[in-house]
C-alpha positions as CSV (number, residue, x, y, z in Angstrom):
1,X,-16.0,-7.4,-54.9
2,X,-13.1,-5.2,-54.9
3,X,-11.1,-5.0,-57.8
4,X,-10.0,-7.7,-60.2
5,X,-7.8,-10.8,-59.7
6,X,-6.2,-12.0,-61.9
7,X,-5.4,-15.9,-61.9
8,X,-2.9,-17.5,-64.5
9,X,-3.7,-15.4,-68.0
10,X,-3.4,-18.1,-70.4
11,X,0.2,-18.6,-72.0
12,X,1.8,-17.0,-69.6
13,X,5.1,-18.5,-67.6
14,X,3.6,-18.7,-64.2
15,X,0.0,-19.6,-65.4
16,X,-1.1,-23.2,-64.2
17,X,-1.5,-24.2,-67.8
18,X,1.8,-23.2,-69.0
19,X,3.5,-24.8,-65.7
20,X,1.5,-28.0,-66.6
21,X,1.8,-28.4,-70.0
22,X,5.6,-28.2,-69.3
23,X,5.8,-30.8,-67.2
24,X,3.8,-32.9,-69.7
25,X,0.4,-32.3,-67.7
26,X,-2.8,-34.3,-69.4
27,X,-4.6,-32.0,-71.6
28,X,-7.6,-33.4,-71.4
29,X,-8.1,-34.1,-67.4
30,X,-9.7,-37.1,-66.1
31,X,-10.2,-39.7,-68.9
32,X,-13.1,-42.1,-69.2
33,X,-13.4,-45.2,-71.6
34,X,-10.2,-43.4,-73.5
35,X,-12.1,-40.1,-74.0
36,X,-11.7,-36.9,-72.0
37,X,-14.2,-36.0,-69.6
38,X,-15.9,-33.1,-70.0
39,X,-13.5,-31.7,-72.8
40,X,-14.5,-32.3,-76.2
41,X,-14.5,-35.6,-78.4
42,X,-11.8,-36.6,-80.9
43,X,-14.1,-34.6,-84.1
44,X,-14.2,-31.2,-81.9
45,X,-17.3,-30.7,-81.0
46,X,-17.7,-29.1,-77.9
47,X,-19.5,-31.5,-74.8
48,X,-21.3,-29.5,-71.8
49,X,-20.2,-30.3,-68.8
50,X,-23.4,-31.4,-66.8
51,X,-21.5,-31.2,-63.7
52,X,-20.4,-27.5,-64.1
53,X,-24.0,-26.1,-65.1
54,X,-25.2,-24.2,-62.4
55,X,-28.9,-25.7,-62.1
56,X,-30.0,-23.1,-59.6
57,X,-29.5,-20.5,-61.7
58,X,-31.1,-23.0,-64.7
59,X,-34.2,-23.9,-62.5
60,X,-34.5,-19.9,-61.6
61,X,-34.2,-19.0,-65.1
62,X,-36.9,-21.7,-66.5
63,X,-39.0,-21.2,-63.7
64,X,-39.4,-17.0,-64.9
65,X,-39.8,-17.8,-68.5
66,X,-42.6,-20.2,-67.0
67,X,-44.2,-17.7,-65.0
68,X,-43.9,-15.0,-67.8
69,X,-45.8,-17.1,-70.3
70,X,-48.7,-17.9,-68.4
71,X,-48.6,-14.0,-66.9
72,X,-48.8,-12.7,-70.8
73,X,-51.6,-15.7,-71.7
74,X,-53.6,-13.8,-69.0
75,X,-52.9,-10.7,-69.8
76,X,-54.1,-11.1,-73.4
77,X,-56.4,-13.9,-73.6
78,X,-59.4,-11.7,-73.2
79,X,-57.8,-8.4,-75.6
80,X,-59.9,-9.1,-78.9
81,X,-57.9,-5.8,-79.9
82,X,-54.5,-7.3,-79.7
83,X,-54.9,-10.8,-80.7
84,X,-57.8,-10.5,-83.3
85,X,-60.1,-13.0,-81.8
86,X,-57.4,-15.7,-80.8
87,X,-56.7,-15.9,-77.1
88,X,-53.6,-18.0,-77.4
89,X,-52.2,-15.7,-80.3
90,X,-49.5,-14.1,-77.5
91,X,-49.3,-17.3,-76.1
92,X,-48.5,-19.0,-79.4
93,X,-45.6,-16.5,-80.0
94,X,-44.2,-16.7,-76.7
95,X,-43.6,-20.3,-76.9
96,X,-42.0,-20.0,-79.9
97,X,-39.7,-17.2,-77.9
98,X,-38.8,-19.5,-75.7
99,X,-37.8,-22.1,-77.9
100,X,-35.9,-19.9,-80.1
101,X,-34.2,-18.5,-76.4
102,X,-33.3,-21.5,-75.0
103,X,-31.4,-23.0,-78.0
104,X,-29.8,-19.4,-77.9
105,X,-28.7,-20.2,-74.5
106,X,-27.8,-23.6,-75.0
107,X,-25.7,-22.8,-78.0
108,X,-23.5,-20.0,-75.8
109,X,-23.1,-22.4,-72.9
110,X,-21.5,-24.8,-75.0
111,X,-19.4,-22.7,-77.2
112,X,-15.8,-22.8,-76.3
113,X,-14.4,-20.3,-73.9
114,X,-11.8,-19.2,-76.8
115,X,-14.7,-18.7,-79.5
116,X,-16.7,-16.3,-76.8
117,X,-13.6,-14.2,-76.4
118,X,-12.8,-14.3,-80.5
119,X,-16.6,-13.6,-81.5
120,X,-17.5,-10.8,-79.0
121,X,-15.7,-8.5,-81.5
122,X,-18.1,-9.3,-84.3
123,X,-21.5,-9.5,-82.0
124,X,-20.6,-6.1,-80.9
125,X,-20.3,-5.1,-84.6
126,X,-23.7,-6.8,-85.4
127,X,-25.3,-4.4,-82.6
128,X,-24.0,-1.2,-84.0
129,X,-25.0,-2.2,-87.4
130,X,-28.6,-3.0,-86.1
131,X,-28.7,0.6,-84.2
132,X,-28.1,2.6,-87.1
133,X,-30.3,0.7,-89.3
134,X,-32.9,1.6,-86.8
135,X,-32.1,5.0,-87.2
136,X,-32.1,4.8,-90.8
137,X,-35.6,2.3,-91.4
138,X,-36.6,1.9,-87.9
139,X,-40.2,1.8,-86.7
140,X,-41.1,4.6,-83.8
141,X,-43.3,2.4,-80.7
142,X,-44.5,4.8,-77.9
143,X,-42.8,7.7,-79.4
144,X,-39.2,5.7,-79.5
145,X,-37.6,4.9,-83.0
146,X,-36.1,1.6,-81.8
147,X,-37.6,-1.5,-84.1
148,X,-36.8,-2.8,-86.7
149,X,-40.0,-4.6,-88.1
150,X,-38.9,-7.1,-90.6
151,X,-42.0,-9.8,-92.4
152,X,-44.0,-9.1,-89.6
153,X,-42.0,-9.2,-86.8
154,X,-40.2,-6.7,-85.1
155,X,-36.5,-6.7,-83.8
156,X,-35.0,-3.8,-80.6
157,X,-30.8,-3.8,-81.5
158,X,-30.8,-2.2,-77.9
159,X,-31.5,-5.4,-76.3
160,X,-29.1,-7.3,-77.7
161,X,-26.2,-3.9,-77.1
162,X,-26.7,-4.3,-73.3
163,X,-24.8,-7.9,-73.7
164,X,-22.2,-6.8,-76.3
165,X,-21.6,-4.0,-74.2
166,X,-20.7,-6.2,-71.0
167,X,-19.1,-8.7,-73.1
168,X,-16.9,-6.1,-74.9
169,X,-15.9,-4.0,-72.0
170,X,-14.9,-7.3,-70.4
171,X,-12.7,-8.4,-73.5
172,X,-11.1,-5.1,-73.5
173,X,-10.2,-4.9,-69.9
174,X,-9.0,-8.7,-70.2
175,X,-6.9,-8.0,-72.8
176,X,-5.4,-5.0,-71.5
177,X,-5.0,-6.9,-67.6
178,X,-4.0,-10.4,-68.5
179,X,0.2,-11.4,-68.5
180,X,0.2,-8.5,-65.8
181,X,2.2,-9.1,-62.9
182,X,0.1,-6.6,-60.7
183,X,-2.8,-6.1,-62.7
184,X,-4.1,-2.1,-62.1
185,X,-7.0,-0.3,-63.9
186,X,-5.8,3.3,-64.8
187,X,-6.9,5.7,-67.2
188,X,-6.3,3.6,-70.5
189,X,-8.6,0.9,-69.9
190,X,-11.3,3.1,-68.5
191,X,-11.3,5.6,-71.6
192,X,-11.2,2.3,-73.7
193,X,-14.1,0.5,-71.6
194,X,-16.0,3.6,-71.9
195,X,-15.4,4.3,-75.7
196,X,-16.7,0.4,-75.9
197,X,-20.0,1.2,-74.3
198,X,-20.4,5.5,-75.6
199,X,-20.7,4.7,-79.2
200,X,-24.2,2.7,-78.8
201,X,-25.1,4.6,-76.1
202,X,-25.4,7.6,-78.4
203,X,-27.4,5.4,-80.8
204,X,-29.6,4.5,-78.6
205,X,-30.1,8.1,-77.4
206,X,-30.4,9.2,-80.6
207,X,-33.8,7.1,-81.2
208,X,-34.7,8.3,-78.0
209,X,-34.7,5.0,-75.9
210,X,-34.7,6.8,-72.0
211,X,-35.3,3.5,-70.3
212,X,-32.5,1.4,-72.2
213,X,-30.2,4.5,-71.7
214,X,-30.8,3.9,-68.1
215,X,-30.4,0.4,-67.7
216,X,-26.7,1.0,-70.2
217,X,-25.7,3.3,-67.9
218,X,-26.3,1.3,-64.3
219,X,-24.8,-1.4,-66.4
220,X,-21.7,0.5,-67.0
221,X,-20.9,1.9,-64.2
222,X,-21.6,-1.8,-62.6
223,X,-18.8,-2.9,-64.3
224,X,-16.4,-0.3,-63.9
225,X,-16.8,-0.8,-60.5
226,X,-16.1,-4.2,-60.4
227,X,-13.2,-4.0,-62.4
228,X,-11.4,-1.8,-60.0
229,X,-11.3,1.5,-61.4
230,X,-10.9,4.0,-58.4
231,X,-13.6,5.7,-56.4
232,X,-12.6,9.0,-58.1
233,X,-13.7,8.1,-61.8
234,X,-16.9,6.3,-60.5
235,X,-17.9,9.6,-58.6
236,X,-16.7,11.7,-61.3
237,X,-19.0,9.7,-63.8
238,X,-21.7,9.8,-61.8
239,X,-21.5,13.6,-61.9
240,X,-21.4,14.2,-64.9
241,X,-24.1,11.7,-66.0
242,X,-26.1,13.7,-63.4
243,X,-24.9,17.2,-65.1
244,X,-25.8,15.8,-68.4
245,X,-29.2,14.9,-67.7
246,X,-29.9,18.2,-66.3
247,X,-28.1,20.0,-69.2
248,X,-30.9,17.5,-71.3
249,X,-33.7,18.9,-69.7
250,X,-33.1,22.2,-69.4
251,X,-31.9,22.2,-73.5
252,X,-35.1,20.5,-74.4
253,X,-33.4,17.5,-76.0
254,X,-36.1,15.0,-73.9
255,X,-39.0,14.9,-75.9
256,X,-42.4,16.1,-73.6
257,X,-43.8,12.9,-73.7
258,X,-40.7,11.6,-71.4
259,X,-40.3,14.9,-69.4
260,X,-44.3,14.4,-68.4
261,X,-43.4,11.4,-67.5
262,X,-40.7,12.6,-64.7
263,X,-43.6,14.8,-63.9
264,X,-46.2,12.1,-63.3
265,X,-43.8,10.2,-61.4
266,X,-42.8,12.9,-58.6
267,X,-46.8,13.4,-58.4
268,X,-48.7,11.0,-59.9
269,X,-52.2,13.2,-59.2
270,X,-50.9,15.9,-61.6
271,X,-52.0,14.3,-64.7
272,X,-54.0,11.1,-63.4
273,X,-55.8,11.3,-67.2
274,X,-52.9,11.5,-69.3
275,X,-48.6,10.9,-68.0
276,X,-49.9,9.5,-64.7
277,X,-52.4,6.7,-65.9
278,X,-50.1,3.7,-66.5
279,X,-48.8,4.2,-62.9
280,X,-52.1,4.8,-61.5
281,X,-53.5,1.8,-62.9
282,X,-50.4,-0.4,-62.1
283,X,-50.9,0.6,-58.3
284,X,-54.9,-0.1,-58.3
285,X,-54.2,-3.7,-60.5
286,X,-51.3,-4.4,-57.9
287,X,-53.3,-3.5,-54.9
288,X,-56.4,-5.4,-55.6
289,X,-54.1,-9.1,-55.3
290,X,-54.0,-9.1,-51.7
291,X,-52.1,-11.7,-50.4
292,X,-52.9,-15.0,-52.9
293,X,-54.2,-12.8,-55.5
294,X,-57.5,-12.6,-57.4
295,X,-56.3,-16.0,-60.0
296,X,-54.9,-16.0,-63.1
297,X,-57.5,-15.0,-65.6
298,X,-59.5,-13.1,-63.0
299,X,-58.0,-10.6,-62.9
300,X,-60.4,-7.5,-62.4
301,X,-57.7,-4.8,-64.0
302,X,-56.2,-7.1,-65.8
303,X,-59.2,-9.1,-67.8
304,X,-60.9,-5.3,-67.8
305,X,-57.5,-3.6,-69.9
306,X,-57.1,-1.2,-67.7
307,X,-53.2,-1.6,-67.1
308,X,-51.6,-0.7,-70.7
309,X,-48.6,-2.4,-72.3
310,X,-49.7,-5.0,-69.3
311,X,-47.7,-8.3,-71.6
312,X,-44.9,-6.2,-72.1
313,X,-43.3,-3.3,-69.6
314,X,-46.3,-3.8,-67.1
315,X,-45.9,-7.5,-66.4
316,X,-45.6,-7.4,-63.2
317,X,-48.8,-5.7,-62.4
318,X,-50.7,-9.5,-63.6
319,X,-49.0,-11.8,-60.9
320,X,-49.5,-8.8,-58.5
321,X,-53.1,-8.4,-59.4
322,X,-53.6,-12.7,-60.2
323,X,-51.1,-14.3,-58.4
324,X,-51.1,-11.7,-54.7
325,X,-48.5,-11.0,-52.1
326,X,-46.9,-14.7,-52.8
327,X,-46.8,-15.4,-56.5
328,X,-45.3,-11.7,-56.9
329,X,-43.0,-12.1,-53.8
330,X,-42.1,-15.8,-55.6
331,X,-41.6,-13.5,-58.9
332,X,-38.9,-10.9,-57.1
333,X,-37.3,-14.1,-55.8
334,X,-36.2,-16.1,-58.7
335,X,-34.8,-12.6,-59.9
336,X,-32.7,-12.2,-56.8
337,X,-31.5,-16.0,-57.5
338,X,-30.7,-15.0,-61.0
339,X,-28.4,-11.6,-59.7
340,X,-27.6,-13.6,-56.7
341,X,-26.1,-16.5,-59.2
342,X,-24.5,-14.3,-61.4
343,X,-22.5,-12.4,-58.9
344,X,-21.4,-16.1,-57.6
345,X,-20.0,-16.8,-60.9
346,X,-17.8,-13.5,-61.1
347,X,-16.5,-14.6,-57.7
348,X,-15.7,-17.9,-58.7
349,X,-14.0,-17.4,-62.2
350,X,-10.7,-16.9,-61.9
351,X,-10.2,-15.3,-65.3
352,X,-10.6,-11.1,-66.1
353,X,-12.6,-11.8,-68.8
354,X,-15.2,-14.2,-66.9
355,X,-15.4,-12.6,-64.4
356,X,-16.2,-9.1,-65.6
357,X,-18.9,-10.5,-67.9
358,X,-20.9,-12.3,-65.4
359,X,-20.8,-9.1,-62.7
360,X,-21.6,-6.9,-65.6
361,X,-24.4,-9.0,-66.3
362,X,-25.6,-9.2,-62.8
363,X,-25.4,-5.8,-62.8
364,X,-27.9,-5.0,-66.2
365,X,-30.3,-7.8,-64.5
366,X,-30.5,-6.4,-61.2
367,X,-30.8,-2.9,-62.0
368,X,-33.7,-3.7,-64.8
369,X,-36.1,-5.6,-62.6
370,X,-35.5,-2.9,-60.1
371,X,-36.2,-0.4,-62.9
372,X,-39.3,-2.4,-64.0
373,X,-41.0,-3.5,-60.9
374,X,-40.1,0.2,-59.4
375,X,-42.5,1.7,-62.2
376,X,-45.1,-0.9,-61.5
377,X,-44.9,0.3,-58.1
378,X,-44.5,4.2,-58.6
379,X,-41.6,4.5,-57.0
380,X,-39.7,4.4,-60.2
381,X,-40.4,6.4,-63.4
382,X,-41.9,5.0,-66.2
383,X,-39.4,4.3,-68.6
384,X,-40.4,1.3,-71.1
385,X,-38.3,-1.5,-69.9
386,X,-39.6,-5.0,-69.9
387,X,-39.1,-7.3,-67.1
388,X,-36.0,-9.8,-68.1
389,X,-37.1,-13.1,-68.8
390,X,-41.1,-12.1,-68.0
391,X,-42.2,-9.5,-70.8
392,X,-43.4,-10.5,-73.8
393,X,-41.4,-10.1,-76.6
394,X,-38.0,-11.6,-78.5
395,X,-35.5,-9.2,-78.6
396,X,-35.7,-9.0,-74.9
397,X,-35.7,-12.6,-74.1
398,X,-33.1,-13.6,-76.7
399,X,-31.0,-11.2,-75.0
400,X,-31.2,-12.2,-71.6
401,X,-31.1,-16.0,-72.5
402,X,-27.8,-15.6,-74.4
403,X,-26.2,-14.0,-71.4
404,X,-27.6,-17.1,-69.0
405,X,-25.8,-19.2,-71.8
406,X,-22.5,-16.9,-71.3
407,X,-22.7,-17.1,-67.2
408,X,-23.3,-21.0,-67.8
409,X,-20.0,-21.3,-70.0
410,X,-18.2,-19.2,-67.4
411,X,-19.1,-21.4,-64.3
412,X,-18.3,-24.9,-66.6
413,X,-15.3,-23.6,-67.1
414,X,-14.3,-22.5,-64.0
415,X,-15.5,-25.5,-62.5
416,X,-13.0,-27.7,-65.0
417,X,-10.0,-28.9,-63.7
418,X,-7.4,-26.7,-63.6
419,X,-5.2,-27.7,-66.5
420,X,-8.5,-28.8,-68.5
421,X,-9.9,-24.7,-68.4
422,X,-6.4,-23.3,-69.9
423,X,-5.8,-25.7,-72.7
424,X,-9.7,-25.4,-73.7
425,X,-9.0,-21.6,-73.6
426,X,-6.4,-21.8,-75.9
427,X,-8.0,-24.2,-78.5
């Protein structure tokens, strides 16, 4: 996609809401048994569509957090030390994940467009407030301060900044674009987009979170290339994120637990004991699956613990070790159906806002499983970053749900009929 089109902002004088409502248009579209279909009832509440969800991207979605449940049940059934003698303790807490996810999901997909655009301010609030508290009473994982363990459990902020990131970089640029008669992204909105997604990107550096720092930048610069800023700024970011990260290195501000781990990836025989294990063991466990894999809890690396962190960041490694060639391959698939879905969305909205969103959140999918499975496979560095809607754990999931919710509501509404999408907007 090349730059952003702009369709009818809402209120505007040659929008197709304000043209309708002028000449006395329905506002609530087709009617059935006196009540508008697909709007809302008479009390307010909002209806979902069923014939604007998207059900591949649904089915894709469900049939990953399917997959990832059984993949963590397998991967810590047999791990007295992690559960403390109950196999199904992961697999209790995943469902419960899930449960928790989906009704996140739902919840989004059936909020009004108007409400998304009016509460992406405060979510993005919530997410700074959550980063600092983890500087401030976070608990340090792996060597990164970035959870927050409250009665047990244990919250990452960063997870939930990749969406208010997208979301409010999408809001800004909306704002700034729509009413336009020749919409243009300059200078203003990218300085504005990029003051929207810098200040947690220091937090999250500050903890130090390498991998979620990765996957925030990708993100980024996803969507400022979508949203049309020119070539020039795109390269001259690129640049400098490359300068910077050099400039890191060579000051010493990585820590030598993550600079070992650059190490181990460019030659993985250099410390096969110590920075090069995980990947090591990720390539023997993936290797040993074959074509239809070794079965799910037979796992010879798996059931044996070989593979750390194998329920969270090294997920993949199970259905390549347990499920082979086919159930990994069907894995990467319903991935590429999610990305694939998301960027069919952005096409289809016909609103800045929308359509932003849902390539910026194509964009922080695709480049995370790449990220993920890449360090599975050695051909990415090992960075911490769990497989969207596979790895074990809430933050994550919740995350990545909420955004499926988001893309859903996007597609209902740009499915509606035309007049039905503007007034809805403007409730």
């Amino acid at each position: 996609m090349s730059g952003v089109r702009v369709i009818g902002a809402v209120g505007s004088p040659s929008s197709p809401a304000g043209a309708g409502l002028r000449r006395g248009t329905s506002r609530g579209g087709t009617t059935r048994g006196g009540r508008s279909a697909g709007t809302r009832p008479a009390d307010g509440r909002p209806v979902l569509r069923w014939g604007g969800v998207d059900w591949v991207l649904l089915l894709a979605v469900l049939g990953l957090v399917s997959l990832g449940t059984m993949l963590i049940w397998s991967a810590t059934a047999n791990r007295d030390s992690l559960t403390g003698g109950d196999p199904r303790a992961f697999l209790d807490k995943q469902v419960v994940n899930v449960v928790i996810g989906l009704a996140l999901m739902v919840t989004v997909a059936v909020v009004p467009h108007r409400w998304i655009r009016l509460l992406t301010p405060v979510a993005y609030l919530a997410s700074l407030v959550g980063l600092v508290l983890v500087l401030v009473m976070g608990s340090t994982i792996n060597g990164s301060r970035s959870w927050i363990v409250i009665g047990g459990q244990s919250l990452q902020p960063s997870e939930l900044a990749k969406l208010t990131v997208v979301v409010g970089m999408a809001l800004v640029l909306a704002r700034r674009l729509e009413g336009r008669w020749r919409p243009r992204v300059g200078a203003v909105e990218i300085v504005l987009m990029l003051a929207v997604a810098g200040v947690p990107a220091l937090l999250i550096l500050a903890q130090p979170d390498l991998g979620t720092m990765l996957v925030l930048s990708a993100t980024v610069l996803g969507v400022l290339g979508v949203s049309g800023a020119p070539r020039r700024w795109l390269a001259l970011l690129v640049g400098g994120g490359v300068t910077a990260a050099v400039l890191a290195v060579a000051a010493g501000v990585l820590k030598a637990y993550q600079v070992d781990r650059f190490l181990a990836f460019t030659n993985p025989d250099l410390d096969p004991q110590g920075a090069g294990y995980n990947v090591e063991q990720a390539r023997i466990a993936v290797g040993n699956g074959g074509l239809f894999g070794q079965g799910l809890f037979h796992g010879s690396q798996t059931q044996s613990g070989f593979v750390p962190e194998q329920h969270t960041d090294f997920v993949f490694t199970v259905a390549g070790e347990e499920l082979g060639l086919v159930g990994a391959g069907l894995l990467v698939v319903l991935l590429g159906v999610v990305v694939w879905r998301a960027l069919a969305i952005a096409r289809l909205s016909d609103d800045v806002f929308g359509r932003v969103a849902a390539a910026g959140i194509a964009c922080w999918f695709g480049f995370q499983a790449f990220q993920n499975i890449g360090m599975c496979l050695g051909i990415m560095p090992v960075t911490g970053v769990p497989l969207p809607f596979v790895s074990y754990g809430g933050s994550s999931l919740f995350a990545g749900l909420m955004a499926v919710g988001l893309l859903l509501a996007i597609r209902m509404r740009a499915t509606a009929p035309r007049p039905m999408r503007y007034t809805l907007a403007a409730r």
